[in-house]
SEKEKOL-936170 format. One record per residue (C-alpha): z, x, y; residue number from 1. Coordinates in steps of 0.001 Angstrom, whole numbers. Last residue first. Layout:
N
<site pz="Z" px="X" py="Y" resi="NUM"/>
...
END
This chain:
437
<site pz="40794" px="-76184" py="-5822" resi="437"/>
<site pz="42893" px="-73948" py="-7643" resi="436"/>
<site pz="45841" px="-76166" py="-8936" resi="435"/>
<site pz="49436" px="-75028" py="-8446" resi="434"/>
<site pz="52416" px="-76742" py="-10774" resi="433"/>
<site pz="55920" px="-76176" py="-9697" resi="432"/>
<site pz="59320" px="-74736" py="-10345" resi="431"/>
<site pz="61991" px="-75306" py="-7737" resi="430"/>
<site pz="64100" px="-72758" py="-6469" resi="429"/>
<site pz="63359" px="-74010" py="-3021" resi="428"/>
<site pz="63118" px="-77986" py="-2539" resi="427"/>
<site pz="59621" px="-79179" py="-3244" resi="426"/>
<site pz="59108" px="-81940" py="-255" resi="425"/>
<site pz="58461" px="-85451" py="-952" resi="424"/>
<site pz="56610" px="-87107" py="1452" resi="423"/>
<site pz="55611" px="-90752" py="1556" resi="422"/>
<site pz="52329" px="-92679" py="2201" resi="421"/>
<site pz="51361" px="-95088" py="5390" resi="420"/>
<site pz="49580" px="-94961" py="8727" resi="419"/>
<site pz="46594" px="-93388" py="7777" resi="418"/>
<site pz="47014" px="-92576" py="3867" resi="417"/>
<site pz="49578" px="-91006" py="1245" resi="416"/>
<site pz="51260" px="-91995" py="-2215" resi="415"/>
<site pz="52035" px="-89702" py="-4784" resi="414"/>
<site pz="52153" px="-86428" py="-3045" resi="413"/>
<site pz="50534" px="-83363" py="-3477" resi="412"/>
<site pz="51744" px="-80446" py="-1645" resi="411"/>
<site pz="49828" px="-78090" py="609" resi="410"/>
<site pz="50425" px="-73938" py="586" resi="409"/>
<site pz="51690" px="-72144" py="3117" resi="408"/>
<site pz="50481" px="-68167" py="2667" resi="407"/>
<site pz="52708" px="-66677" py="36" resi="406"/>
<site pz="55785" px="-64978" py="-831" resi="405"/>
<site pz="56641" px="-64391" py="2927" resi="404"/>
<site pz="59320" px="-66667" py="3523" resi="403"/>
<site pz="61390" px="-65359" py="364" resi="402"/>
<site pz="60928" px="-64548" py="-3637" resi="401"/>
<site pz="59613" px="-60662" py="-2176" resi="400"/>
<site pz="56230" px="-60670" py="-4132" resi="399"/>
<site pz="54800" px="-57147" py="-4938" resi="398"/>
<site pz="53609" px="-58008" py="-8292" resi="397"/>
<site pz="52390" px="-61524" py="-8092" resi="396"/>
<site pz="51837" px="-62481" py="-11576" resi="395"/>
<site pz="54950" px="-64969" py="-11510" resi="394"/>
<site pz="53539" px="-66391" py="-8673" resi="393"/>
<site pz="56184" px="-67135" py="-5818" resi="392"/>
<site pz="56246" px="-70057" py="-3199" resi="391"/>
<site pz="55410" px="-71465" py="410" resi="390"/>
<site pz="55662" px="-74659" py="1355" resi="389"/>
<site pz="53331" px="-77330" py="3139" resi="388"/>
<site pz="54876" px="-80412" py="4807" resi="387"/>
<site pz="52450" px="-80278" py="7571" resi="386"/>
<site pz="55068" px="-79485" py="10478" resi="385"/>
<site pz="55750" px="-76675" py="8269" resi="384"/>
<site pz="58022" px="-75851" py="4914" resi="383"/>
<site pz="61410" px="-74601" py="3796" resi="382"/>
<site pz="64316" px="-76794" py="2128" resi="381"/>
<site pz="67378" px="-75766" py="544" resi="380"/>
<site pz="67900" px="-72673" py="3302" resi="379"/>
<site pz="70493" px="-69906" py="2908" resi="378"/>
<site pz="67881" px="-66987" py="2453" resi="377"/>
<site pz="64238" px="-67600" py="3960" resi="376"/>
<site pz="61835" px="-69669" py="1654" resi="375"/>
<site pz="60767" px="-69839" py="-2060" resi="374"/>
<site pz="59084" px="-72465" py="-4270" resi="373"/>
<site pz="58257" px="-71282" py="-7698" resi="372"/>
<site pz="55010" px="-71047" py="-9501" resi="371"/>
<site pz="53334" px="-72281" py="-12158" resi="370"/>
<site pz="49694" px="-72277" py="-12606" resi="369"/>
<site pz="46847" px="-74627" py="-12744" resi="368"/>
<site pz="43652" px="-73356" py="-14351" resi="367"/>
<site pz="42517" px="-70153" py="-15327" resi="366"/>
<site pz="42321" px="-68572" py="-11709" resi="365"/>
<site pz="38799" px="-67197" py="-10751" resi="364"/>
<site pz="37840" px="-63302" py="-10072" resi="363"/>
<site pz="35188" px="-63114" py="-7477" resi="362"/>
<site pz="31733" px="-62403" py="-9072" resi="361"/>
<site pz="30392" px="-59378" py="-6879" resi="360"/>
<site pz="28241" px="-60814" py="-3622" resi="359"/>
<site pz="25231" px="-58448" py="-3749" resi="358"/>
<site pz="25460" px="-55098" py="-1034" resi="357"/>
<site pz="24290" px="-55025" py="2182" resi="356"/>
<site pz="21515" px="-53089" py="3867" resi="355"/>
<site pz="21109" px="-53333" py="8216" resi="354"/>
<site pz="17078" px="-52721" py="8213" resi="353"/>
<site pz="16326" px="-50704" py="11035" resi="352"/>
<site pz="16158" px="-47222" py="8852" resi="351"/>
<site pz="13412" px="-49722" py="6628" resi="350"/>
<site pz="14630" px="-49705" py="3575" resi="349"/>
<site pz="14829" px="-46596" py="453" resi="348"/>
<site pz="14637" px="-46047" py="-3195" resi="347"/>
<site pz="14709" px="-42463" py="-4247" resi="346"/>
<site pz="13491" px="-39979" py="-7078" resi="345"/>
<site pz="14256" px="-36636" py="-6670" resi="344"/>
<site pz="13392" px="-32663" py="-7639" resi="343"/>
<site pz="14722" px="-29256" py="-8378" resi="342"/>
<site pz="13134" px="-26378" py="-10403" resi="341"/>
<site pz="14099" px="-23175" py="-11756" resi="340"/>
<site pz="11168" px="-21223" py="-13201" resi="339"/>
<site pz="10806" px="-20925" py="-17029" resi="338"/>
<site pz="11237" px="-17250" py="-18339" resi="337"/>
<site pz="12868" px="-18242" py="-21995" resi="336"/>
<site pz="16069" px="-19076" py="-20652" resi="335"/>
<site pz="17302" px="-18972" py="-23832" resi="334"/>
<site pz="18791" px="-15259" py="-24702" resi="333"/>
<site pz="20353" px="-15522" py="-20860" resi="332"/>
<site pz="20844" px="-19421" py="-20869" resi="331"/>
<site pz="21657" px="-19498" py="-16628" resi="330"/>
<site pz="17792" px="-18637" py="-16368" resi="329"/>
<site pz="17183" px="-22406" py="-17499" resi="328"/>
<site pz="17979" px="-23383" py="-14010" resi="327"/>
<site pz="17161" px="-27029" py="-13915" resi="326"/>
<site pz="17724" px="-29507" py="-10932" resi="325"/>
<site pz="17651" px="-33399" py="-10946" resi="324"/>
<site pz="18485" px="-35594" py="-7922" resi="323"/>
<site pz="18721" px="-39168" py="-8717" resi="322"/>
<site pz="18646" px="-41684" py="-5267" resi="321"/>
<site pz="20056" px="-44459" py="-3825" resi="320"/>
<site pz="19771" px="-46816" py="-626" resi="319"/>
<site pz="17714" px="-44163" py="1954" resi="318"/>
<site pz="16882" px="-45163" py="5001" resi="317"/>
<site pz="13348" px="-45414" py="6389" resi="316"/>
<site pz="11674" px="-43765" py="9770" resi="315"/>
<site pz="8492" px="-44681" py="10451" resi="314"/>
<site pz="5030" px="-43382" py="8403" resi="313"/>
<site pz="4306" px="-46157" py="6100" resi="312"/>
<site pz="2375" px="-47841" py="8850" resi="311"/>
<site pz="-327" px="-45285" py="8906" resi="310"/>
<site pz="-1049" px="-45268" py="5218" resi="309"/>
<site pz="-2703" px="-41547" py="4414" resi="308"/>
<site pz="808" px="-40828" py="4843" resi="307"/>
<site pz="1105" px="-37255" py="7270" resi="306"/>
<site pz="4820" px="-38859" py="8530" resi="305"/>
<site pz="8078" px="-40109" py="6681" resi="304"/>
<site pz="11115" px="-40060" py="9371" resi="303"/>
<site pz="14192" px="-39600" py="7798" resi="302"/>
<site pz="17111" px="-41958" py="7245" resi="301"/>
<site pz="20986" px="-40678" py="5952" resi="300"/>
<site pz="23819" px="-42940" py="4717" resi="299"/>
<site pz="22780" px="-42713" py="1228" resi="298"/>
<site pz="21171" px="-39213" py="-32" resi="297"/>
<site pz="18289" px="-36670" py="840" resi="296"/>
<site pz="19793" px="-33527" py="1652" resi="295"/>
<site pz="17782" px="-31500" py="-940" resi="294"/>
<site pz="14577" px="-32748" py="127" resi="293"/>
<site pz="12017" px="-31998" py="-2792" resi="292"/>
<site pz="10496" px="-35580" py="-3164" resi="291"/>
<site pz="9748" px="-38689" py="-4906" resi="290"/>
<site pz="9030" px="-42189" py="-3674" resi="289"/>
<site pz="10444" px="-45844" py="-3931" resi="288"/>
<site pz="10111" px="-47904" py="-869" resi="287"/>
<site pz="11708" px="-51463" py="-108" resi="286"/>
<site pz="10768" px="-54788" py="1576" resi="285"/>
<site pz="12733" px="-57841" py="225" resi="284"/>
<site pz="14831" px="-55965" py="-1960" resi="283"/>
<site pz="18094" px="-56159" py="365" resi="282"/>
<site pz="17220" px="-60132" py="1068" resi="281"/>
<site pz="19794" px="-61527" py="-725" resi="280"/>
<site pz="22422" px="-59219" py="1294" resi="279"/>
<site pz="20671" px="-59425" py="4472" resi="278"/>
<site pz="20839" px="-63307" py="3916" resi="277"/>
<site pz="25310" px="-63240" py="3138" resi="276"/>
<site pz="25870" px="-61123" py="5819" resi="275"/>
<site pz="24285" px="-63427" py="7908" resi="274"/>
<site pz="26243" px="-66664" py="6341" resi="273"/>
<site pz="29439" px="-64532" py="6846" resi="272"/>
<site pz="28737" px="-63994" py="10340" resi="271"/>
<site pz="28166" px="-67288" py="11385" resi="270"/>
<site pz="30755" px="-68874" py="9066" resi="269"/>
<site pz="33901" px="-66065" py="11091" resi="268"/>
<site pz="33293" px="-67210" py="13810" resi="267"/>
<site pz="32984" px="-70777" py="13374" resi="266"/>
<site pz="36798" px="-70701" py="11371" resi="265"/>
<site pz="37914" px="-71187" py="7938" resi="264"/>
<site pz="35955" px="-69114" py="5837" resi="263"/>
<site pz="35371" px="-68525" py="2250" resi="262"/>
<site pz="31846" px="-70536" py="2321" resi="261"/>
<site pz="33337" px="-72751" py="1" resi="260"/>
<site pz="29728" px="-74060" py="-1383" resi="259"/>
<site pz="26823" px="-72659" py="-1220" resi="258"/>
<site pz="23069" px="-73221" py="112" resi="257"/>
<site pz="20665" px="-70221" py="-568" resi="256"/>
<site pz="17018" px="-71566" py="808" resi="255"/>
<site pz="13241" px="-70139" py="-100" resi="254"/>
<site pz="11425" px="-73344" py="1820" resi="253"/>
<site pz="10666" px="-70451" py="4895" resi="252"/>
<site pz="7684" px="-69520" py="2661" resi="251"/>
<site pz="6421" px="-65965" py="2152" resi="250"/>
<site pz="4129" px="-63074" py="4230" resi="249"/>
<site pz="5530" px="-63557" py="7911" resi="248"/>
<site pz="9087" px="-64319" py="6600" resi="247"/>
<site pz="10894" px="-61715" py="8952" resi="246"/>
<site pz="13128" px="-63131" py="10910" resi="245"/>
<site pz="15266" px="-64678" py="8323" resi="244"/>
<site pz="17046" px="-68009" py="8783" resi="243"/>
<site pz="20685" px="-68055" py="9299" resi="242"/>
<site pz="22973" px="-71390" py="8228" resi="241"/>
<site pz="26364" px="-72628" py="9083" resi="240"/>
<site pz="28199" px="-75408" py="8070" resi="239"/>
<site pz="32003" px="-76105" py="8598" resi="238"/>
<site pz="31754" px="-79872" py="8604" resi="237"/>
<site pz="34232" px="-81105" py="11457" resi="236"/>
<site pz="35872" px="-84530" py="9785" resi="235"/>
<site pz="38805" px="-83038" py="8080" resi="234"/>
<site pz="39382" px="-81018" py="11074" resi="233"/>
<site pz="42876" px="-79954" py="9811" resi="232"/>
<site pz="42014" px="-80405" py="6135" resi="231"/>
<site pz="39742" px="-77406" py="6332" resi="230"/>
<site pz="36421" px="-77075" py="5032" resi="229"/>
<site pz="33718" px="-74882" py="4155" resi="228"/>
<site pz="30048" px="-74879" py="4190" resi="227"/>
<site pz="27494" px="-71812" py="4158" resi="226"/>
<site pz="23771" px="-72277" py="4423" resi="225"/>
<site pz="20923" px="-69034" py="3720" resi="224"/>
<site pz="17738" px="-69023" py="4677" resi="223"/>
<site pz="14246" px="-67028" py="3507" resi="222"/>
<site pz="15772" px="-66154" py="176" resi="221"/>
<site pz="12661" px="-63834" py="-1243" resi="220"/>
<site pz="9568" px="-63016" py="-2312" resi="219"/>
<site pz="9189" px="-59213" py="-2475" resi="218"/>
<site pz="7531" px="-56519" py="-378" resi="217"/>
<site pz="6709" px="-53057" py="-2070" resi="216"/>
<site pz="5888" px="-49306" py="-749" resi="215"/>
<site pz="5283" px="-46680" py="-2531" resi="214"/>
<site pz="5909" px="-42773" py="-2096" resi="213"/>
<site pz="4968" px="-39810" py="-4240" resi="212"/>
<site pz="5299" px="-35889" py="-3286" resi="211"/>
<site pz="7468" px="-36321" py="-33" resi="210"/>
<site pz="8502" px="-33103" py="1179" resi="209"/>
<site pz="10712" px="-29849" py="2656" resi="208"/>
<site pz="9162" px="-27274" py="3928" resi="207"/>
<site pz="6139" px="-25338" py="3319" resi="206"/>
<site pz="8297" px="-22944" py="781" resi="205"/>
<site pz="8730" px="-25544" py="-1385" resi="204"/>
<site pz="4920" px="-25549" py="-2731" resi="203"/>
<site pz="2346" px="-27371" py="-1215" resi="202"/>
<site pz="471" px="-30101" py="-3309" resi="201"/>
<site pz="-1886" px="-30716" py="-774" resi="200"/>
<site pz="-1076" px="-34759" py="-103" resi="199"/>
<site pz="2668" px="-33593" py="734" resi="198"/>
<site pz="4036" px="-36713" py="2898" resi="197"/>
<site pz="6096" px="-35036" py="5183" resi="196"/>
<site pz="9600" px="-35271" py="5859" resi="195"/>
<site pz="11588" px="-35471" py="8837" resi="194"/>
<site pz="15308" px="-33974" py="8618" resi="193"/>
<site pz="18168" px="-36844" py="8607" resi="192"/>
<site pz="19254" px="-39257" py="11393" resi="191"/>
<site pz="23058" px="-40599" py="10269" resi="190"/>
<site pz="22862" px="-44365" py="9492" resi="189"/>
<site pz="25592" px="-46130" py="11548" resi="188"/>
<site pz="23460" px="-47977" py="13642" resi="187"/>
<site pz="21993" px="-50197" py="10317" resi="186"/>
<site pz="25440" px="-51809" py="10480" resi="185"/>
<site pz="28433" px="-52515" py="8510" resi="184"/>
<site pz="29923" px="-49064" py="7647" resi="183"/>
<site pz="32547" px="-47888" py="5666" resi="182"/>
<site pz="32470" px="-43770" py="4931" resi="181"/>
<site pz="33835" px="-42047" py="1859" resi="180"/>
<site pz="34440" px="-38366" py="2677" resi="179"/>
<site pz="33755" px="-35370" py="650" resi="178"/>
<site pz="35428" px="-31562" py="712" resi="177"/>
<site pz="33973" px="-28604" py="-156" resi="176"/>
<site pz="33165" px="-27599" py="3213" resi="175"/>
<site pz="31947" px="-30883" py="4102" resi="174"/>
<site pz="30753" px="-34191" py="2305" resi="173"/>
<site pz="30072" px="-37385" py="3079" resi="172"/>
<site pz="29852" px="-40561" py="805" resi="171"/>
<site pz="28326" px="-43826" py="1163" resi="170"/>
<site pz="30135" px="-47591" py="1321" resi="169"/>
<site pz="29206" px="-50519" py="2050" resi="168"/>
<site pz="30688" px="-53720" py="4366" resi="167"/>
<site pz="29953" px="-57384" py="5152" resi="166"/>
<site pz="32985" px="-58504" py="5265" resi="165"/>
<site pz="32428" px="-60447" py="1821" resi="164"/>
<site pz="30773" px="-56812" py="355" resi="163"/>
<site pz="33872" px="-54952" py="1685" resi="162"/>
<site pz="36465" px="-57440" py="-352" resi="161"/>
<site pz="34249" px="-57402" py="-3549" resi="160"/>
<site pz="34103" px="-53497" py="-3703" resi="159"/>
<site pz="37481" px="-52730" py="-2527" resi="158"/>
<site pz="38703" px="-55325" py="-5138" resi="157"/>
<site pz="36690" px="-53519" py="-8151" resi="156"/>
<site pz="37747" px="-50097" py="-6922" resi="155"/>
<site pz="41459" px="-51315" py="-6812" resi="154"/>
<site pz="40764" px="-52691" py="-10383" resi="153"/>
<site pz="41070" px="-56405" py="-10952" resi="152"/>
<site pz="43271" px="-59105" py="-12223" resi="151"/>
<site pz="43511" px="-60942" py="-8883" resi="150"/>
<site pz="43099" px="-59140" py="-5991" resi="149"/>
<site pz="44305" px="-61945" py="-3607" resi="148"/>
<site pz="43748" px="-62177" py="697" resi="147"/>
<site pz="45436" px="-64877" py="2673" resi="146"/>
<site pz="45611" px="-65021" py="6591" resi="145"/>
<site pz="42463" px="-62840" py="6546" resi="144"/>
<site pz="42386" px="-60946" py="9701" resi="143"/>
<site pz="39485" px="-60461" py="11569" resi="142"/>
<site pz="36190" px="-58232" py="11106" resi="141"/>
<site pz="34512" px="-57941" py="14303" resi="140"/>
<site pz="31308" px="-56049" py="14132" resi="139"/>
<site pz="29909" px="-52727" py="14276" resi="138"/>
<site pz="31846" px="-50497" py="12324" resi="137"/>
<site pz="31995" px="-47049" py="11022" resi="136"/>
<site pz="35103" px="-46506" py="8708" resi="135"/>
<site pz="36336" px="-43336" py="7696" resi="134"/>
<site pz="37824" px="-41333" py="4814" resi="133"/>
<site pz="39854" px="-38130" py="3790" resi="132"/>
<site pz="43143" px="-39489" py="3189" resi="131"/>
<site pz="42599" px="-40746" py="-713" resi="130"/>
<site pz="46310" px="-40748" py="-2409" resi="129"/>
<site pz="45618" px="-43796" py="-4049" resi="128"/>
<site pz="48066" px="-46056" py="-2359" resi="127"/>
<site pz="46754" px="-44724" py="634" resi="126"/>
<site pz="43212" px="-45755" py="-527" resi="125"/>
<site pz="44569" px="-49321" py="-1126" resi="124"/>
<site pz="46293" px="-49300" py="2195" resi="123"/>
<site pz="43427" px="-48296" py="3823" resi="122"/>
<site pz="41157" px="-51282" py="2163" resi="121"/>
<site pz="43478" px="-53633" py="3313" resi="120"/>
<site pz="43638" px="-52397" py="6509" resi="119"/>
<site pz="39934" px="-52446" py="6887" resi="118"/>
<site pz="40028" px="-56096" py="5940" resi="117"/>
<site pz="42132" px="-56900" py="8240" resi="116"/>
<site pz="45995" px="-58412" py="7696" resi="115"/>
<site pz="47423" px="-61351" py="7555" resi="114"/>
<site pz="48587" px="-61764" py="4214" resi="113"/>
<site pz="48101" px="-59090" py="1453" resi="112"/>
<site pz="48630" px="-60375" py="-2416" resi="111"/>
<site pz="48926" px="-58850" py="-5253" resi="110"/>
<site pz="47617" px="-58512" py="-9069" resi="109"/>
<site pz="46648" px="-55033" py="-10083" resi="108"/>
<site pz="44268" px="-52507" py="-11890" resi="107"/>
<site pz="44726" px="-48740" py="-11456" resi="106"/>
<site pz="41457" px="-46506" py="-13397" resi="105"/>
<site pz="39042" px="-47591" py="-11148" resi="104"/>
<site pz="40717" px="-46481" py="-7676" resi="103"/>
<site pz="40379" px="-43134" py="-9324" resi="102"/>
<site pz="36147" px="-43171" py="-8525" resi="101"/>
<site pz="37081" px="-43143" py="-4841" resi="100"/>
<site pz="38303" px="-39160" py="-5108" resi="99"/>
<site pz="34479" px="-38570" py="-6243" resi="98"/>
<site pz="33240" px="-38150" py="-9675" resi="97"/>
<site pz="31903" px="-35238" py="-11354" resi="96"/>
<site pz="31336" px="-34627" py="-14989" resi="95"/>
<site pz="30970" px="-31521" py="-16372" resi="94"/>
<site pz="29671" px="-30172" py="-19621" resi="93"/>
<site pz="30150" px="-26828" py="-21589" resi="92"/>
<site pz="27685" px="-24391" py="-23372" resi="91"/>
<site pz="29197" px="-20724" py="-24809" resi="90"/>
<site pz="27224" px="-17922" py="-23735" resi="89"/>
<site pz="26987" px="-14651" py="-24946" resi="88"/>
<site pz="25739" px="-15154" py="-28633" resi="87"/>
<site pz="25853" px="-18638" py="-28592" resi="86"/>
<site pz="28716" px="-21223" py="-28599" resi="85"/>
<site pz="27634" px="-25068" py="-28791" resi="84"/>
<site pz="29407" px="-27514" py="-26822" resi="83"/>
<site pz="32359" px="-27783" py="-24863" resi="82"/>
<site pz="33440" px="-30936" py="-22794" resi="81"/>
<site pz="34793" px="-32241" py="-19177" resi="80"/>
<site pz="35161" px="-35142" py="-17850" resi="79"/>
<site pz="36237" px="-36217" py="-14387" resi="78"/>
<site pz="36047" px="-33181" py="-12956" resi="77"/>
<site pz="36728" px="-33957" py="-8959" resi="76"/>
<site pz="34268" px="-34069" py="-6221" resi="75"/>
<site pz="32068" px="-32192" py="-4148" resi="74"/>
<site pz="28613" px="-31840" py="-3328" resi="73"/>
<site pz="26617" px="-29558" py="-1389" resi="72"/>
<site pz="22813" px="-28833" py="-114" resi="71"/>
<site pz="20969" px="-26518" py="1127" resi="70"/>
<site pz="22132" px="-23954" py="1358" resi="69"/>
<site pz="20490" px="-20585" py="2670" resi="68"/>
<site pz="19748" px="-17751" py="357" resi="67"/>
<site pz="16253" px="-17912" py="-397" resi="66"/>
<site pz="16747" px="-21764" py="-1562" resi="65"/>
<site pz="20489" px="-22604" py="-2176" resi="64"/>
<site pz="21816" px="-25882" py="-3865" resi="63"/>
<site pz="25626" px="-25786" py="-3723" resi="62"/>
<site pz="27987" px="-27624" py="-6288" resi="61"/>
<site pz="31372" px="-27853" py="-5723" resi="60"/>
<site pz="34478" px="-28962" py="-8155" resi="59"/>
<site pz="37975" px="-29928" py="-7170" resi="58"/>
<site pz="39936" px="-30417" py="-10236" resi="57"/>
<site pz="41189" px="-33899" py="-12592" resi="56"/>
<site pz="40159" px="-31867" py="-15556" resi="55"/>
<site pz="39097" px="-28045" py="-14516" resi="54"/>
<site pz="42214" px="-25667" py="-15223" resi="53"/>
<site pz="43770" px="-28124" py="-17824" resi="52"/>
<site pz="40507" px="-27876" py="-20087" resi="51"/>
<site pz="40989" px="-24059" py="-20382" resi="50"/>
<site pz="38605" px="-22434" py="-20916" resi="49"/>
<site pz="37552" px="-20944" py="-24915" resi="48"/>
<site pz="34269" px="-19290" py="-25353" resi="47"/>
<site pz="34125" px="-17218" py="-21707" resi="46"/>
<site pz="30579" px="-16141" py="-21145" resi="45"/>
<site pz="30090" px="-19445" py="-19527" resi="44"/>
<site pz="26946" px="-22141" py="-19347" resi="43"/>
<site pz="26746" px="-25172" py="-17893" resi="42"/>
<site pz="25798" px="-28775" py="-17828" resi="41"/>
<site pz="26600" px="-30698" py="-14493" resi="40"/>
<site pz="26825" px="-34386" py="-14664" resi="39"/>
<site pz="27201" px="-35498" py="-11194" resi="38"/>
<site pz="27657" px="-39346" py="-10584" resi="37"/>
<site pz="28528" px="-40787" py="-6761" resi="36"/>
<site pz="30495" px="-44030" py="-6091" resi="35"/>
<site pz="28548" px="-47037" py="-5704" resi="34"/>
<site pz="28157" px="-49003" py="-1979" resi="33"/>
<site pz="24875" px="-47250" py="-1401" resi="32"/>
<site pz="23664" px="-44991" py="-4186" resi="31"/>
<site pz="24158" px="-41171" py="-5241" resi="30"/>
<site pz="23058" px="-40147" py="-8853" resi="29"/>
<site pz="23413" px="-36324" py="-9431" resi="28"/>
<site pz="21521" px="-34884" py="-11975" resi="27"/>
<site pz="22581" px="-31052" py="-13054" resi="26"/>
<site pz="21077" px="-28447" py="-15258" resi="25"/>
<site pz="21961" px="-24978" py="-16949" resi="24"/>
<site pz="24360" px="-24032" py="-14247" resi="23"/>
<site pz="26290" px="-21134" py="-14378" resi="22"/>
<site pz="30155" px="-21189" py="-14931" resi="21"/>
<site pz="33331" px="-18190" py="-14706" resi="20"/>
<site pz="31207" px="-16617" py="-11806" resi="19"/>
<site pz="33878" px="-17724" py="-9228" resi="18"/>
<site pz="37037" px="-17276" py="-10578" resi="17"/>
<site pz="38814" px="-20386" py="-11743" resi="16"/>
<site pz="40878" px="-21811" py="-9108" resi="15"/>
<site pz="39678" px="-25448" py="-9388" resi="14"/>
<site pz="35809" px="-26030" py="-9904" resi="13"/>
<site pz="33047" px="-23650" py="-8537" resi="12"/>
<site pz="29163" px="-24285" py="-9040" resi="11"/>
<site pz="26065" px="-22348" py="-7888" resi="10"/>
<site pz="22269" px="-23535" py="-8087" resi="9"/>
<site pz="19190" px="-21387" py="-6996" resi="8"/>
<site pz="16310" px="-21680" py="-5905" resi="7"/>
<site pz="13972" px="-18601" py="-4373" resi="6"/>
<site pz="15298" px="-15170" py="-3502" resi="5"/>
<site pz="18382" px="-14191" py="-1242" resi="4"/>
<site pz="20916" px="-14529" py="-3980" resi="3"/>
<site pz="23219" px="-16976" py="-4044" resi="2"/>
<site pz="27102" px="-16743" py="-2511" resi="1"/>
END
C-alpha cells in the first residue's frame, strides 16, 4: 500500500516480499491490436536477486496519488537485468510483457478447417496456456472452410487472422491480473473518466487533464473494391466495393481495388471490403495530445471538454499511448529532492469511429509443392462429384494422412472443355505437384 501523500509508484513481481523493489522510472507503451511494453527500472537494497524468482513472473505496477490508485498493470517479467550497485541500492531493470506476448516465441505450420475465426484464435491461446480472455463482437464471423498459418508465430497468425475478420485486440486488467479482449466494433469501447482541456496550467490535484491536444485530417482511400472467384459460378464476378461516408474535405477518385478478395461468398465480400476501408482509413482523422490521466489506454474513450475549439470537445477513443513516470526519491543518496512526476502522450479517433488494424503481409508459398494424396482407410480412390482430392503437406504438422488432411483440392487435367476432356484421378498414396494460384 502507498502512502497517503502525493504520487507515488509501487511494484510487486512473483513471491518476493513486497518492498524488495522501488521504482526509479517506468514507460509503458499500450496500443490497439499490439501487445503492451513496460520497462520498469528499479532500485533494491538487496545486491544479488535471484533472476529465477522474477523471469517468466507475475509483476504489478500501481500508480497511487494521495493514497488511492490509480492505475494498474500486470504482466509477466520478460527480461530482467542488474546494473550498477551503490552504496544502498543496487539498480535493476524490468521488462513487462503480457501473457499474449508468449504466442511470439512458438512458430508453426498447420492447418484448421472449418472452423471460426474466434475458435481459431481460442485454440491458439489454449495451446498457450492463456485462459483469461474475451471476445466482444458485433458481427458475424463464419467459418473458414480452409485456414493456414504458414511459417509464422502464433502471435503473428493471431494478428493476420483477426485483422482479415476484422478484429483488434486491447488489454484489461484486474486485481493483478490482465485480460486480452477481441472486439470488432466501435460499441465495444468501454466509457472512460471525462477530461478537461487544462488551459490554466492546474496542477494534479484539479483532476485529471488534457495539457496539449491536436487534431489532424488526412487524404485518404475514399473506396475500396474486392474480387474473388470461384470455379463454381465461373461466370458470377465476386466484386464488392464500399465508399466512405465521410469524404467531405477530399476526392471520392482515392480507390483500393485488389485482387483475391479471400472470400468465397457475398457475405462474407461485403464485409471484408468494409473492413478493409476502415482499415485504410484509420489515420484519416486522428488526435494526438498529452495528459495526466492515469487510466488512459486502448479500449477506453473519454469525453474532451473546456477546448478553446468547440468541435474538439466530443468523446474520442484512444488507439495508443506512452505513459512515463519518474520517482527519483526511490535513489536514496540520488534522488537529489526532484518531485515525482507522471505524464502521457496519446493518439486517439473519434469514440464513433470503428478502428481496424493494416492488412499484415500474408505468408506466400515458394512455388509448387509436393504433396501426397490421402483419403479414408481401405479406399484406392477418394475425391467429390468435382473430381477434387484431398492430400498431405509434408510441412503440415498436425496432418492425420486421411479424409481430413486438407480441404478438396482441384486437379489438373490434360484435356478438358464443355462437352469434352478426360479425368484422371490421383489415386491415394500418390505423390503430386500443388501450385498456389
Amino acid at each position: 500500500m502507498a502512502d497517503n501523500t502525493g504520487l507515488q509508484f509501487t511494484v510487486s513481481i512473483g513471491s518476493l516480499a513486497a518492498g524488495t523493489f522501488a521504482v526509479v522510472d517506468f514507460e509503458l507503451t499500450e496500443a490497439l491490436n499490439r501487445p503492451f511494453s513496460l520497462t520498469l527500472n528499479l532500485a533494491s537494497p538487496q545486491p544479488g536477486i535471484d533472476f529465477g524468482a522474477v523471469l517468466d513472473q507475475p509483476c504489478e505496477l500501481k500508480v497511487w496519488y494521495n493514497g488511492a490508485l490509480q492505475r494498474s498493470v500486470s504482466g509477466i517479467v520478460s527480461r530482467f537485468a542488474q546494473g550498477e550497485t551503490g552504496f544502498r541500492r543496487t539498480r535493476y531493470q524490468a521488462q513487462v510483457r503480457p501473457a499474449l506476448w508468449r504466442t511470439g516465441l512458438r512458430t508453426n505450420a498447420r492447418i484448421f478447417q472449418a472452423k471460426k475465426p474466434d475458435a481459431i484464435i481460442t485454440a491458439l491461446l489454449g495451446e498457450a496456456g492463456i485462459t483469461d480472455f474475451a471476445f466482444a463482437l458485433r458481427h458475424d464471423h463464419p467459418a473458414r472452410e480452409y485456414c493456414v498459418q504458414y511459417r509464422e508465430s502464433d502471435l503473428e497468425f493471431i494478428t493476420r487472422l483477426a485483422a482479415e475478420e476484422g478484429m483488434y485486440f486491447f488489454h484489461e486488467f484486474e486485481d493483478g491480473t490482465h485480460r486480452v479482449v477481441f472486439a470488432d466494433d466501435a460499441g465495444a469501447v468501454a466509457k472512460g473518466e471525462p477530461l478537461f482541456f487544462n488551459l490554466a496550467n492546474q496542477g494534479l490535484a484539479e483532476g485529471a487533464y488534457v495539457r496539449r491536444f491536436s487534431y489532424a485530417e488526412a487524404v485518404s482511400t475514399a473506396g475500396v473494391e474486392l474480387k474473388d472467384y470461384s470455379f463454381k459460378t465461373p461466370a458470377y464476378g465476386l466484386s464488392h466495393k464500399k465508399m466512405s461516408g465521410e469524404l467531405a474535405h477530399q476526392g471520392e477518385q482515392y480507390e483500393h481495388y485488389d485482387y483475391p478478395g479471400r472470400y468465397k461468398a457475398d457475405p462474407n465480400g461485403k464485409a471484408f471490403a468494409g473492413y478493409r476501408l476502415d482499415a485504410l482509413r484509420a489515420g484519416a482523422v486522428t488526435g494526438t495530445g498529452e495528459s495526466n490521466c492515469a487510466g488512459l489506454r486502448p479500449g477506453r474513450s473519454f469525453v474532451l471538454s473546456e477546448h478553446p475549439n468547440p468541435q474538439l470537445n466530443i468523446a474520442w477513443q484512444t488507439v495508443s499511448v506512452t505513459h512515463t513516470g519518474s520517482q527519483p526519491q526511490a535513489l536514496e543518496e540520488e534522488g537529489g529532492g526532484a518531485p515525482t512526476t507522471f505524464s502521457n502522450r496519446f493518439e486517439v479517433v473519434k469514440a464513433g469511429t470503428t478502428w481496424r488494424a493494416a492488412m499484415p503481409t500474408k505468408p506466400m508459398v515458394d512455388g509448387p509443392q509436393i504433396a501426397t494424396v490421402t483419403g479414408p482407410a481401405g479406399e484406392e480412390i477418394y475425391c467429390d462429384k468435382y473430381g477434387r482430392i484431398k492430400v498431405q503437406f509434408p510441412w503440415d504438422r498436425y496432418g492425420t494422412q486421411n479424409d481430413q488432411s486438407s480441404c478438396w483440392v482441384r486437379v489438373s487435367q490434360g484435356w478438358a472443355g464443355g462437352q469434352y476432356g478426360m479425368v484422371a484421378i490421383p489415386r491415394i498414396g500418390h505423390e503430386v505437384v500443388v501450385s498456389f494460384l
